[in-house]
C-alpha positions in Angstrom: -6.9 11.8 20.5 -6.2 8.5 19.4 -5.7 9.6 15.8 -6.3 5.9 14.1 -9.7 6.0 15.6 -9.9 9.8 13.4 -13.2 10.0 11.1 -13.5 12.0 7.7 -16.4 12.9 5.9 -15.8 13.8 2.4 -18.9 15.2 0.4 -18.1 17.3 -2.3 -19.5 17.8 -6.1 -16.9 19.8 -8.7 -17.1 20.3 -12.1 -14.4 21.7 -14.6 -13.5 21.0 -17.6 -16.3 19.1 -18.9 -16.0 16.6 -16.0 -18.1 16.3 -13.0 -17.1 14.9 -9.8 -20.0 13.6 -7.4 -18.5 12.0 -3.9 -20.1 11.4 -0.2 -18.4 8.8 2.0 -17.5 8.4 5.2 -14.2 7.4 6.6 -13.3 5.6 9.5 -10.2 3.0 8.9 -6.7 3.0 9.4 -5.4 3.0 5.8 -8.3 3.4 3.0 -7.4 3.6 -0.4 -9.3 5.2 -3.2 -9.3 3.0 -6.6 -10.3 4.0 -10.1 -9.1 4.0 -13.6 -7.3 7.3 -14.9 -9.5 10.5 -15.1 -12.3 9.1 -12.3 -11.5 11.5 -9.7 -9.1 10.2 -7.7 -6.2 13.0 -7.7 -9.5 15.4 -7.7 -10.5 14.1 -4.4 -7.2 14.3 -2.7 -6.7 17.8 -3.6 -10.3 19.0 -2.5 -9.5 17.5 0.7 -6.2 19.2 1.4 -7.3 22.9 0.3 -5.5 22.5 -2.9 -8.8 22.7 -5.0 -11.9 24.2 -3.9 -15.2 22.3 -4.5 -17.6 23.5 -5.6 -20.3 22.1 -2.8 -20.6 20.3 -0.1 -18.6 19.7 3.0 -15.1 18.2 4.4 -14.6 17.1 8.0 -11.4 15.6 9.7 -11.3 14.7 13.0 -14.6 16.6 13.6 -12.8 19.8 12.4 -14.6 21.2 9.3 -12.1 22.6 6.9 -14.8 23.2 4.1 -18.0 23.7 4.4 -20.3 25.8 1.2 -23.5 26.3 3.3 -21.0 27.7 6.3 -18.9 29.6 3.9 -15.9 27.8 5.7 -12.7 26.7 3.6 -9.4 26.3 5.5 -6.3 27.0 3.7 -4.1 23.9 3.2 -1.7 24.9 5.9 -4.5 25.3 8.4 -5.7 21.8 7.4 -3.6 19.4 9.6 -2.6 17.2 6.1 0.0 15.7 4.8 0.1 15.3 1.2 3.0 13.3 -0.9 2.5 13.7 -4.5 2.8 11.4 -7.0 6.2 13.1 -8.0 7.3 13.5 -4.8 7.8 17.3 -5.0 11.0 17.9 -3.3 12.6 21.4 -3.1 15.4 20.0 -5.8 18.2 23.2 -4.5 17.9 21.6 -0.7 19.6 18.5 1.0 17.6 15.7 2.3 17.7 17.3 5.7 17.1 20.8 4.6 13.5 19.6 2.7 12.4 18.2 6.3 13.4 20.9 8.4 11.4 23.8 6.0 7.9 22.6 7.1 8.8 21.2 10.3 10.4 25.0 11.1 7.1 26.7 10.1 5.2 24.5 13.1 4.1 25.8 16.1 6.2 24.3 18.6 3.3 22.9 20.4 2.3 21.4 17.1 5.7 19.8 16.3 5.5 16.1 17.7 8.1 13.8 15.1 11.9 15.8 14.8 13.2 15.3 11.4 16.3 13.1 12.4 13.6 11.0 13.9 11.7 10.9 10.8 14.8 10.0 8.7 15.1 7.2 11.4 11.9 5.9 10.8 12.2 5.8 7.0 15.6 4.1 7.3 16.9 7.2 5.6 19.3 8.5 7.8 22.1 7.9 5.8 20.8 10.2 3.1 20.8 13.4 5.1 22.9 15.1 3.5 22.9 14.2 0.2 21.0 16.3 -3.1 17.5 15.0 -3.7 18.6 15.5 -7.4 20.8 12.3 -6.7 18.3 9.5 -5.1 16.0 7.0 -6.4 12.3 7.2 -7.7 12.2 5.0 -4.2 14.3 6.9 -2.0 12.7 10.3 -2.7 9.1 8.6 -1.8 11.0 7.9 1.2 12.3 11.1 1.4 8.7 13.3 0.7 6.7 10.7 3.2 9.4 12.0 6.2 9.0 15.3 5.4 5.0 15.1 5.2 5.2 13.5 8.1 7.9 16.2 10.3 4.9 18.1 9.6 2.3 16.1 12.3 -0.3 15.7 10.1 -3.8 14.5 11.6 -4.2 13.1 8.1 -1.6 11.6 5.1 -2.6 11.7 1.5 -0.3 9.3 -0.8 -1.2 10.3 -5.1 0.0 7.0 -6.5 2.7 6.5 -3.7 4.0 3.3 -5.1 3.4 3.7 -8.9 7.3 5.2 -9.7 9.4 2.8 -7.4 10.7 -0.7 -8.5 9.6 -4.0 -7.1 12.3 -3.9 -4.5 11.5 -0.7 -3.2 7.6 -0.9 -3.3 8.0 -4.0 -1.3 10.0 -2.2 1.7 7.7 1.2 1.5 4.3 -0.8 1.8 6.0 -2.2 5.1 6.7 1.0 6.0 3.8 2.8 5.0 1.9 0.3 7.3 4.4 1.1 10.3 3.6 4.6 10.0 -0.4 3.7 10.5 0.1 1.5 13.2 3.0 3.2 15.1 2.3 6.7 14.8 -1.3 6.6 14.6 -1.4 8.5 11.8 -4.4 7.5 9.1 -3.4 7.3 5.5 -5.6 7.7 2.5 -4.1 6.5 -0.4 -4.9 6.8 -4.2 -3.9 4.1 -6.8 -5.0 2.1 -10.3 -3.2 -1.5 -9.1 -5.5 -3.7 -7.5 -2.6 -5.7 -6.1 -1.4 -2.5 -4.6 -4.8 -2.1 -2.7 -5.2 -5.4 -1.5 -1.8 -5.6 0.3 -1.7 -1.9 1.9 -5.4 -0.8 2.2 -8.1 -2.0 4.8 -10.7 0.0 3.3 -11.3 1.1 -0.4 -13.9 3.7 -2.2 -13.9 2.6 -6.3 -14.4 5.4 -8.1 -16.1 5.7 -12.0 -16.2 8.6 -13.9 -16.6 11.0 -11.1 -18.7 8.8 -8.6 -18.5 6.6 -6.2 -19.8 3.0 -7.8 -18.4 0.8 -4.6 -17.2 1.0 -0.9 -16.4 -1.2 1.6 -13.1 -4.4 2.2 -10.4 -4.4 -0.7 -11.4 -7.5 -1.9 -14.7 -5.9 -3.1 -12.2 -4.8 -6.5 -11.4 -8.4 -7.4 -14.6 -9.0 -9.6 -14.9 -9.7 -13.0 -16.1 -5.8 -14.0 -12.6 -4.2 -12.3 -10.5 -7.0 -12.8 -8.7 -8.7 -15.8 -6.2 -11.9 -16.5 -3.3 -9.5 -16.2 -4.1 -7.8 -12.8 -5.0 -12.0 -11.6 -1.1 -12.7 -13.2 0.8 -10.2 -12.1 -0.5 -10.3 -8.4 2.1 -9.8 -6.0 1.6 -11.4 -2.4 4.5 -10.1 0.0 5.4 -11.2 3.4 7.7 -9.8 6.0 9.5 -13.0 7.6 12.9 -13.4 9.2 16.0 -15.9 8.3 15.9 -18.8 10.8 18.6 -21.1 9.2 21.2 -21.4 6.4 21.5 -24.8 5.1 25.1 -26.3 4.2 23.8 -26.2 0.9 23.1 -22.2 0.4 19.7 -22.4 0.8 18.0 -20.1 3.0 15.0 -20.8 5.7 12.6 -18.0 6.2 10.0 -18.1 9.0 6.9 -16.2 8.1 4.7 -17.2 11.6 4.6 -20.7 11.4 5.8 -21.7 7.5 9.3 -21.8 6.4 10.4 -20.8 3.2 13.3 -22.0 1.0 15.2 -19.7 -0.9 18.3 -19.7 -2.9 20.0 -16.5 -1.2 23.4 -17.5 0.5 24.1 -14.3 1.6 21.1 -13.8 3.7 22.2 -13.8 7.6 20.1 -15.7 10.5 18.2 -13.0 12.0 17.9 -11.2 9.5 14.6 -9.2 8.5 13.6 -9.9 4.6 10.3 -9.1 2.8 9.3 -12.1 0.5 8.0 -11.2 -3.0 6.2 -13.9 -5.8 3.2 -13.3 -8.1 0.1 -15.5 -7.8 0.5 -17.2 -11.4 3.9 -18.5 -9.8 2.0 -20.7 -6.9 0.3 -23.9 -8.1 -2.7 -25.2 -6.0 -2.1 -29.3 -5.4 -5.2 -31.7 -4.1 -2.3 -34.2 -2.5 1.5 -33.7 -1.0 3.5 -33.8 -3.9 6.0 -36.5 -3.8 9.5 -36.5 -6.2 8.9 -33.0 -6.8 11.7 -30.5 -7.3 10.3 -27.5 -6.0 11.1 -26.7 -2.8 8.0 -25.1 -1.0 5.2 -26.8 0.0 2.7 -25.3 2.7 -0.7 -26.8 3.4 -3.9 -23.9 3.3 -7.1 -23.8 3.1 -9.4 -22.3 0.5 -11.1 -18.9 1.3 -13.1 -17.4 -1.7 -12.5 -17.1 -5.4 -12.7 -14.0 -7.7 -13.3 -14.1 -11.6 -11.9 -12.8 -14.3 -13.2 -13.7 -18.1 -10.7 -16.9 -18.4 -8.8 -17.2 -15.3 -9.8 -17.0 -11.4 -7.8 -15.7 -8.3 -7.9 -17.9 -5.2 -7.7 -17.0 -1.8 -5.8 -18.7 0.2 -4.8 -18.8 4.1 -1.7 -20.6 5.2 -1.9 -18.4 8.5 -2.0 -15.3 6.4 -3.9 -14.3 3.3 -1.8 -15.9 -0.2 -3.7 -15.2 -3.3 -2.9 -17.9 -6.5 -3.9 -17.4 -9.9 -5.7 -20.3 -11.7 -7.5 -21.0 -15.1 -11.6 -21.9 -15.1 -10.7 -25.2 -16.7 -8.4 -25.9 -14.0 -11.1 -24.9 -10.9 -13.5 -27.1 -12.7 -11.3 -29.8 -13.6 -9.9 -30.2 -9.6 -13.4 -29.3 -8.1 -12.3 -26.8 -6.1 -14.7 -25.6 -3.6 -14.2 -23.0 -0.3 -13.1 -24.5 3.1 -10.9 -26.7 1.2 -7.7 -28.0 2.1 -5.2 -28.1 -0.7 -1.5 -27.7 -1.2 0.4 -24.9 -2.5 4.0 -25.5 -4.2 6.5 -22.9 -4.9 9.8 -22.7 -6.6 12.7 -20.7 -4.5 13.5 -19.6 -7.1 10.3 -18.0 -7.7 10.7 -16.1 -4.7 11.8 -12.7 -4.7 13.9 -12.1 -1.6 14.1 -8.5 -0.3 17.1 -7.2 2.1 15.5 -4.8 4.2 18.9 -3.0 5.5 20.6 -3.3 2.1 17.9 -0.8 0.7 19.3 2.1 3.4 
């Protein structure tokens, strides 16, 4: 089974505490992510599903497998439940190495169920070099990295993430949504994801359930969370939009070329190498939208684009952008007004270098 094409059901009611959850969708993507404010459910959700909390009612199915069911009186325990599950604090086995935490679950498997070694997994995760070394001693980043490989020695028809990105730096969420995204699509292994940062879920997710107070209020393309009732100025500002690209040039000047398809960027980084594999990092209230070429100008990006949509906030909008991939910029009303700017657009988009974060993929191993 082609585990990307995987469908899961997800119907379930469960009330404690005061608060009552209320869910039903269906899912059938490749990495959905499940969006919300704090105390809406989301955590709730990902537990019911693995076994960790029993609803109350309803019914879960995976990959046509039900693992809870109240009219059948079925409920799977977690380990019967083909799931991997990263929490939000990782949850290593702090007495064990690196090594040691994959090995434990992968050891319990059947050995017709075990499918990815953990010196594989390590390889995948570009963690090898951390085999052997304490989990007390890494990074918020490197232990994500650390908890996804072992979830994964584990060959899990399903992964949950809990906030997977929310306790790693810029650097390191940059390099684990790449991988996170090499896991769906090399492994076939379908990710639901849970998170509060809208820039989070536009970059990793290609599905999204919103969740209010304990229900379901929208489903459906990522973009459906960029409205004026989820969104604010902030989440518009802070917008990260992050490319993969690779250095095609080193100028005698220091600056750096880096080919993302068919745009160069500049960036001050001399000791980037040609060839090299870099993820590129700058917030949408860095970019500014430009009706002609620029001339005399001292920033050194420039890339033609077309207008796609615009999303509203109270005073500012975010613009979507493609220059041969999606680019998001962030732009006050009086501004859209004031230029007339209208979909199918062409514009201009102009960029410091030194706006530009520049990621070093293999100087994060």
């Amino acid at each position: 089974m082609n585990k990307n094409n995987m469908k899961a059901s997800v119907k379930i009611s469960k009330t404690f505490n005061g608060f009552q959850l209320n869910c039903d969708f269906e899912l059938n993507s490749k990495i959905t992510a499940i969006f919300g404010p704090s105390g809406s459910g989301k955590s709730t959700i990902l537990n019911c599903i693995a076994g960790f909390i029993n609803a109350d009612a309803g019914s879960i199915t995976i990959s046509e497998r039900e693992v809870f069911s109240s009219t059948n009186k079925r409920n799977l325990p977690p380990e019967e439940r083909r799931i991997g599950y990263v929490h939000q604090g990782s949850a290593l086995f702090p007495n064990m190495t690196v090594m040691k935490n994959l090995e434990y679950g992968y050891n319990l498997l059947p050995i017709d169920r075990r499918n990815f070694s953990p010196q594989e997994m390590l390889e995948v995760m570009n963690i090898s070099h951390l085999s052997e070394r304490g989990v007390t001693n890494l990074s918020g980043g490197e232990r994500q990295r650390v908890a996804l490989a072992r979830a994964l020695c584990a060959n899990p028809d399903l992964l949950l993430l809990d906030e997977p990105l929310a306790s790693v730096d810029a650097k390191f969420k940059a390099v684990l949504i790449q991988e996170l995204k090499n896991v769906s699509d090399c492994l076939n292994i379908p990710i639901i994801f849970v998170s509060h940062s809208i820039s989070d879920v536009i970059t990793l997710a290609d599905h999204v359930v919103v969740l209010n107070d304990g229900r379901k209020i929208l489903e459906g393309h990522p973009s459906i969370i960029l409205n004026d009732v989820l969104a604010n100025e902030e989440d518009f500002r802070t917008f990260q939009n992050s490319y993969l690209g690779t250095v095609s040039d080193i100028r005698s000047d220091g600056i750096a070329e880096v080919r993302v398809g068919q745009k160069i960027f500049s960036v001050k980084d001399d000791a980037l190498l040609v060839g090299e594999s870099v993820i590129l990092n700058f917030q949408a209230s860095d970019v500014i939208i430009s009706m002609d070429i620029p001339k005399s100008i001292s920033a050194t990006n420039i890339l033609d684009a077309k207008i796609i949509d615009f999303n509203y906030a109270i005073n500012s909008v975010l613009v979507k952008l493609d220059f041969g991939y999606e680019l998001y910029v962030e732009v006050t009303k009086y501004s859209l007004e004031n230029m007339s700017l209208s979909e199918g657009q062409e514009v201009f988009l102009i960029l410091k270098g030194s706006g530009i974060q520049v990621i070093r993929t293999n100087t994060l191993n």
